[in-house]
N, C-alpha and C positions, 0 to 999 in steps of 0.2 A: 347683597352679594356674599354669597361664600365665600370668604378668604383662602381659605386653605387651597381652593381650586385655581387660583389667580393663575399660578404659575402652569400648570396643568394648560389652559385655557390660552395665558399667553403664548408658550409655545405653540399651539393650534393656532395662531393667528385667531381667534374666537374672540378676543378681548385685549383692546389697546385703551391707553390713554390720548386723549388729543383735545387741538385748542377749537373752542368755538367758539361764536361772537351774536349777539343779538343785536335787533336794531332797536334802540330805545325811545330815538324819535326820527321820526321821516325830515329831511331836508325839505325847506319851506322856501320859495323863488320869491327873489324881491318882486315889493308890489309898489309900483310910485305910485304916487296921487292923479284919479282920475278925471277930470271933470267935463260935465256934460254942455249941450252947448251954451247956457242958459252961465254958466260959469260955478256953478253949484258941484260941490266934490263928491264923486257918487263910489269911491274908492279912498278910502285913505290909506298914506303912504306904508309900509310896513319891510323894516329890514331884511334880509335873506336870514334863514337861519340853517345854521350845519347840519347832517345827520349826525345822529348820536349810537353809537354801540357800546356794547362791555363784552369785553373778553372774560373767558373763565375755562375751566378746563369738565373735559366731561370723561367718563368712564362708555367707552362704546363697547355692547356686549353684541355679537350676532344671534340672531334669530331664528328658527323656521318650523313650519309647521308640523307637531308631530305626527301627524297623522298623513300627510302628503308629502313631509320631507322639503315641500315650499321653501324658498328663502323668504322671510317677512323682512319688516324695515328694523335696522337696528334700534337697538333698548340704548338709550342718551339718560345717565345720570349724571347731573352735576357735582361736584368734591371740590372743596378746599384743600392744601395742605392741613389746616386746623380740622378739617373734617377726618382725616385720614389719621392722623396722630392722638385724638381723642379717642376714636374707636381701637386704636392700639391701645392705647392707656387701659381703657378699660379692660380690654383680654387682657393685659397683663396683669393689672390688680385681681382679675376673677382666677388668673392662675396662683396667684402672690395666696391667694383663699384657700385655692385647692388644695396647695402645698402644703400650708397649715394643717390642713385636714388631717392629709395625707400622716402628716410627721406627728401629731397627735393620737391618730391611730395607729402607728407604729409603737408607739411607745403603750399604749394599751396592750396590744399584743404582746410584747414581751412579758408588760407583767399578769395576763390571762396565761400565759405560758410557764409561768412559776406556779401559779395555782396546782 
């Protein structure tokens, strides 16, 4: 994702944040014990079990086709808060760099300017 377009995008309604869920395990219908007529268990017993989901948050981008202008199915990326704060961290340290640079070759130039 290009950041710098977030906002751009946001206001286009183009790009929301929202919650999703997946199913992690299918719900399982209790099974009691079967037995045939002979008295032999041809089923054994087995508890019901829950379905299982997880929530987590996605990045929804819209889509369409450039060429036909089509709407395709939206782009779903998953993000963490920690996913979102460490890719900050890092632009900011690559600016924290830049800066440096920057104010190094500043002070170059001055003294290239007394020459």
């Amino acid at each position: 994702m290009n950041w710098s377009e977030y906002s751009t995008l946001k206001s286009g309604s183009k790009v929301s944040f929202a919650a999703d869920k997946q199913t992690t395990k299918e719900a399982v219908a209790e099974v009691a014990e079967v037995r045939d007529d002979d008295g032999n268990i041809t089923t054994h017993a087995r508890p019901a079990e829950a379905k299982e989901e997880r929530e987590f948050v996605v990045l929804v981008k819209k889509c369409w086709d450039s060429q036909t202008g089509e709407a395709l199915s939206d782009s779903k990326r998953e993000y963490s808060l920690s996913d979102l704060e460490s890719e900050k961290a890092s632009f900011d340290a690559e600016m924290a760099r830049a800066k440096a640079q920057s104010d190094g070759l500043a002070a170059a130039i001055v003294d290239f300017k007394k020459v």
